[in-house]
N, C-alpha and C positions, 0 to 999 in steps of 0.2 A: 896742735894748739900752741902753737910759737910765738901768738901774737893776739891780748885780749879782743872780746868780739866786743862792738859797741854798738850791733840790734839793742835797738830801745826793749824791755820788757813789758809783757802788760799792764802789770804795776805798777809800771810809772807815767800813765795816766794818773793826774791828780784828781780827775774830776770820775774817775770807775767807784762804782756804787753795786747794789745787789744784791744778790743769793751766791753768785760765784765767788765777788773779793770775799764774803762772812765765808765761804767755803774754806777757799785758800788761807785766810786768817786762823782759821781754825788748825788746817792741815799741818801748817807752819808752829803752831803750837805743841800739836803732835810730835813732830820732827823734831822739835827742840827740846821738849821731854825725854824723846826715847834714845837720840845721838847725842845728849848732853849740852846741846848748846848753850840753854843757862847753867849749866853749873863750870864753864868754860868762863861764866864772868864773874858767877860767885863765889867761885872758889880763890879765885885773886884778888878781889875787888876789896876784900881785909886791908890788906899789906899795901893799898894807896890812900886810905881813910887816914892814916898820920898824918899826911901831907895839911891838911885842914881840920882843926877840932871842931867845926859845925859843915861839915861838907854838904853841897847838894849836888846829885848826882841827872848829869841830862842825859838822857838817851836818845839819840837823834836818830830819827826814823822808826820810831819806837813800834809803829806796827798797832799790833793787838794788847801791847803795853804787859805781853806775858812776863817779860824779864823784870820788869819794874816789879812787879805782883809779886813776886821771887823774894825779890829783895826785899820788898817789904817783910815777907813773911821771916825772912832773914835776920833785919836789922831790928823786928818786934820781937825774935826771942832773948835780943839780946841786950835789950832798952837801947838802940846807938839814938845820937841824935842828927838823923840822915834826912834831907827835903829828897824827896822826886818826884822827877817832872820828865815828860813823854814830849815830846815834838817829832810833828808830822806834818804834811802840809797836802793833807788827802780830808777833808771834812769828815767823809764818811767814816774812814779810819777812824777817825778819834774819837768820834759817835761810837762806834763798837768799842775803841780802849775804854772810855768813861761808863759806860753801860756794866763792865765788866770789874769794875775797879774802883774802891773807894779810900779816901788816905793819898791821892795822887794830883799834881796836877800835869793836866795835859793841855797843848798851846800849839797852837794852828800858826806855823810857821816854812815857807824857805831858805833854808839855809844860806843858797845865795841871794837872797837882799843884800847881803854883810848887816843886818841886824842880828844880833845875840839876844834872843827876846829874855832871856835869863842870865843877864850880864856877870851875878853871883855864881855861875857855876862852876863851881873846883873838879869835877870828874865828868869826862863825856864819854860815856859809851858807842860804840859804833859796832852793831853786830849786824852782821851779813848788810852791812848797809853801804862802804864804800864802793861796792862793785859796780853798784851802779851808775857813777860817775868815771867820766875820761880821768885821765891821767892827771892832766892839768888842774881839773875841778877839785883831784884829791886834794893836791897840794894847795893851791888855794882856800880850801876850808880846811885844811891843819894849822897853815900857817893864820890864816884868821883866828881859830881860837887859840893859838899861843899867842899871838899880840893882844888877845881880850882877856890873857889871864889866867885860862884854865889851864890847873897846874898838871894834868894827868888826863892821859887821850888814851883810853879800852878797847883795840879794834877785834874782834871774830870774825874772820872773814873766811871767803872759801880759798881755798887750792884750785889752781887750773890743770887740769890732767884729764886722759880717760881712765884712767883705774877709779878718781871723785865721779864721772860722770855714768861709769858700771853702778858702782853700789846706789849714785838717787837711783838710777831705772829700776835697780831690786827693790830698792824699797818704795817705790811709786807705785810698783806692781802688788807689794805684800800693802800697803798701804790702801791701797784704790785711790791714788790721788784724784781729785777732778781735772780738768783738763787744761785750768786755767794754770794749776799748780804746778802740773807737767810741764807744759811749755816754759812757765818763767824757768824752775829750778834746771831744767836740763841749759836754758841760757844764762843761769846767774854763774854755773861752774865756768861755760869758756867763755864767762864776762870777772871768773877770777883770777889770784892772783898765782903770782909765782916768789919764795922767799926774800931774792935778792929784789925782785922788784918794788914793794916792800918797802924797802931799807932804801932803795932808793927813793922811793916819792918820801918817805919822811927827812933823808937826811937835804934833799930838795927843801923842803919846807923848811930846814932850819933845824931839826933837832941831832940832837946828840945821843942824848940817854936813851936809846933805842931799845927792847929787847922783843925777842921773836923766837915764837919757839911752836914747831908743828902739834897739834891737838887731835884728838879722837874724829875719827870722820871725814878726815884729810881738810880741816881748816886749819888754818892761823889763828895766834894769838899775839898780838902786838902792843904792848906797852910803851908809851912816848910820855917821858918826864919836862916839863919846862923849865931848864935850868936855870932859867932867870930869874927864877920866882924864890 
């Protein structure tokens, strides 16, 4: 695995609908429960809310909008006074995030337009979401929301390795993934990342204030400040 895979996923059909995406949507919720992947955001996601005393928080690719859901239940026990908002650019997705979710907004968006449908956004999340993108596309939409002002970019992303792609097939197997779920996450690992490369598409796009540091489950966690701001 020397060199990201860029097979398209299932998922990224915008226009997949069904019993299998609400499957996979689910699954992923699962996974994200049990390997911690929201608390991989909420456990940091504290220490970048100074940055702005009324932050809103975007989470691009939002999915099933479980992390949002998190956070809310987060930021309610604690009175913050935090907006969030879900973008996706899958209909059906968001039909499923809004169904599930109330206190939320969610907005039917591509990223690459270069429109920022929520130009106020101080904090972007990006969980398990950059991999799906070439190299190029990363760095073009980093560097896009640091010239729109967001002051702080939240990446969880996966590791590229087979020791990440041992443990999904163990837990695909103790899981019963469906089959749509199997395919993407066994291509989302060798469509991830490696540390330095990383540090490279950020300092690419212009930043500085880097930090990256390995996470439970063999993901990343990457923090990008906009020094300009």
């Amino acid at each position: 695995m020397k060199q990201r895979s860029t097979e398209p996923e299932i998922m990224d059909d915008l226009e997949l609908s069904g019993s299998e995406l609400e499957a996979t949507l689910q699954t992923i919720e699962r996974v994200n429960r049990f390997l911690g992947g929201s608390r991989n955001v909420t456990n940091v996601i504290d220490s970048l809310l100074p940055l702005n005393p009324n932050p809103t928080i975007l989470d691009a690719g939002c999915g099933s909008g479980d992390i949002l859901r998190e956070l809310q239940s987060r930021f309610g026990q604690n009175n913050a006074p935090v907006q969030l908002v879900g973008l996706d650019a899958n209909t059906h997705i968001l039909d499923y995030a809004r169904a599930h979710s109330e206190g939320i907004t969610f907005l039917k968006a591509n990223i690459f337009d270069h429109i920022i449908p929520h130009p106020q956004a101080t904090i972007v999340l990006c969980s398990l979401f950059l991999h799906h993108f070439t190299d190029q596309q990363i760095v073009n939409l980093l560097r896009q929301w640091k010239s729109a002002g967001v002051h702080a970019i939240l990446i969880n992303d996966l590791q590229r390795g087979h020791l990440p792609l041992l443990l999904f097939r163990c837990i695909a197997f103790l899981f019963r993934f469906p089959p749509m779920a199997r395919y993407d996450g066994s291509l989302s690992i060798r469509k991830g990342f490696r540390k330095n490369e990383l540090r490279t598409l950020a300092k690419e796009a212009g930043y500085n204030a880097i930090e990256i540091r390995p996470v439970w489950a063999f993901r990343y966690r990457m923090i990008l400040k906009n020094e300009q701001l």
